[in-house]
C-alpha positions as CSV (number, residue, x, y, z in Angstrom):
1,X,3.1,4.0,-4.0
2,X,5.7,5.0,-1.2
3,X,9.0,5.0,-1.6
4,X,11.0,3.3,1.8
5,X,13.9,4.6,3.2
6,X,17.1,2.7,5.3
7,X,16.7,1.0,8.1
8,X,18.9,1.9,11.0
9,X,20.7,-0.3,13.4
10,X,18.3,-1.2,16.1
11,X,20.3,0.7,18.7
12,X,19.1,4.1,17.0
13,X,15.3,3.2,16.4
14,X,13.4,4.2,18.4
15,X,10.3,2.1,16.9
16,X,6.8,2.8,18.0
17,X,4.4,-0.1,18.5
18,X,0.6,1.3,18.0
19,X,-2.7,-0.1,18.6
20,X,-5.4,1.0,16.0
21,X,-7.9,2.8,18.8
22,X,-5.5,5.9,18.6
23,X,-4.9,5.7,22.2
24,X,-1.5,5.6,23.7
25,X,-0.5,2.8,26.3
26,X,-1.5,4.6,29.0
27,X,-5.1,4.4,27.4
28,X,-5.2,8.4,26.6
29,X,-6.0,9.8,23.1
30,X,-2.1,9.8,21.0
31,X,-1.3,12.9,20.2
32,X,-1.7,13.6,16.5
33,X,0.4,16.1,14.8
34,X,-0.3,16.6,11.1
35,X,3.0,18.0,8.6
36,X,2.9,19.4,5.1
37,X,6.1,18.7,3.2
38,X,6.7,21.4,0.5
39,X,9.1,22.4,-2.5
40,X,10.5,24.9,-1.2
41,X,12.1,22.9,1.0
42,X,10.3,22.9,4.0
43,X,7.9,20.9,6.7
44,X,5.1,22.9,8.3
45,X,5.1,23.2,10.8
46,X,9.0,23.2,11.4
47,X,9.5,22.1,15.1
48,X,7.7,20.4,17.6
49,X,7.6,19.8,21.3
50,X,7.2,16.6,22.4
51,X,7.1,14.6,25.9
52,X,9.5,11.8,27.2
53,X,7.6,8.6,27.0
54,X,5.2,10.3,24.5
55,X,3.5,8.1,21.9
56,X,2.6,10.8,18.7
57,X,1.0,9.7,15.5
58,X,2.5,11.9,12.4
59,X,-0.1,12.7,9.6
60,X,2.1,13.2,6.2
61,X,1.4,15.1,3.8
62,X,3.6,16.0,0.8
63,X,1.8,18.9,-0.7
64,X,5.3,19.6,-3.6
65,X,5.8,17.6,-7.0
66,X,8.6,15.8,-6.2
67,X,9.3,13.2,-3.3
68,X,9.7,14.0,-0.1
69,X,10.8,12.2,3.4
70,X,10.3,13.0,6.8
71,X,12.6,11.1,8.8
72,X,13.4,11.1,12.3
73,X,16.6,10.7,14.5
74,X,19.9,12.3,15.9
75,X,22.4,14.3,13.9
76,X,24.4,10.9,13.5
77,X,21.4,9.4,12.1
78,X,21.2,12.4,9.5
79,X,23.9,11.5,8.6
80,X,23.6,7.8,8.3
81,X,20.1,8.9,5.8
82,X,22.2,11.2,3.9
83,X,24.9,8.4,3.5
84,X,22.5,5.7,2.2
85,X,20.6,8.1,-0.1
86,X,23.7,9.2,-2.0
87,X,23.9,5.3,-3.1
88,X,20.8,5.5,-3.9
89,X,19.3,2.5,-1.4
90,X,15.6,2.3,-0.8
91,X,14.6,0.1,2.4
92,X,11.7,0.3,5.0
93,X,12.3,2.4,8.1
94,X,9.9,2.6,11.0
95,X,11.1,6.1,11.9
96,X,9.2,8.3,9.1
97,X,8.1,7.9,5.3
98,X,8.9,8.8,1.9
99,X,6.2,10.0,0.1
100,X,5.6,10.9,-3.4
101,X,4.1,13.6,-4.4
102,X,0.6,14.3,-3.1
103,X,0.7,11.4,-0.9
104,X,-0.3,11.1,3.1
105,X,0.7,8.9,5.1
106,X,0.7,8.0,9.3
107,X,3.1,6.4,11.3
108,X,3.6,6.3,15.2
109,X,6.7,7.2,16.6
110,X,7.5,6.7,20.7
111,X,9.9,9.4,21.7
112,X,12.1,7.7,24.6
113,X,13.8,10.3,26.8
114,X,14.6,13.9,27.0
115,X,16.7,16.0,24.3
116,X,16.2,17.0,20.7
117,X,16.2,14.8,17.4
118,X,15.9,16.2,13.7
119,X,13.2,15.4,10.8
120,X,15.3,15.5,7.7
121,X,14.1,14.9,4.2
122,X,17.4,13.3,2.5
123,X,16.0,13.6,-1.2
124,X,19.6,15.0,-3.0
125,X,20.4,18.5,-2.3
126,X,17.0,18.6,0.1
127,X,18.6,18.1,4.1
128,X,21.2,20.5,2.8
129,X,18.5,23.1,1.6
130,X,17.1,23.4,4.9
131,X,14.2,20.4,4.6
132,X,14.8,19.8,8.4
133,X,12.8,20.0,11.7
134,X,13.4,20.3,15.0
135,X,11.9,18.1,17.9
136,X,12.0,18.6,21.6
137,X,11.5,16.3,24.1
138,X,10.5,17.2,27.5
139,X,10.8,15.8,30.6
């Protein structure tokens, strides 16, 4: 059963709505990208490139023993994930999963505008040991 994480204020989601064909709202095929959590503290891969405006549909997959996240935002959002894990809260998020282990799972995530965010796992001690990935959005 998966595990949900805290839900962030609404002025840091960056929700994606999703119809079930696969297909973006532009009618073209949504980008898929598939990520292997692991217990050595990693995703696989460990950065992507993304466009502005781009729909993507993330494929989980924690392939360790113990739980993973993969959750997406800013370094202030990090933060925020880091906070709320330390107490211990459990909510739903619409801006990545918690997964236990050998659990997939897909979500869709629309990446707004141009810049970088982070996918952090915030398990304790995980974000700290290097469990984070680096997006890049593109004009």
């Amino acid at each position: 059963m998966a595990r949900w994480v805290p839900i962030l204020p609404l002025s840091l989601l960056l929700a994606a709505c999703a119809g079930s064909d696969g297909a973006g709202s532009s009618g073209e095929e949504m980008q898929t990208i598939a990520v292997s959590m692991t217990d050595e503290l990693r995703f696989e891969p460990d950065a992507f490139t993304v466009s502005a405006g781009e729909m993507v549909r993330f494929e989980v997959t924690n392939d360790g023993e113990s739980a993973h996240e993969f959750l997406i935002g800013d370094e202030a959002a990090q933060a925020e994930f880091e906070e709320a894990m330390q107490g211990g809260m459990d909510h739903e998020t619409k801006v990545g999963v918690s997964l236990d282990p050998g659990q997939t799972e897909s979500f869709e995530y629309t990446f707004d505008e141009a810049g970088n965010l982070l996918a952090g796992c915030h398990e304790p001690g995980h974000y700290d040991g290097g469990m984070v990935a680096t997006i890049t959005i593109t004009d």
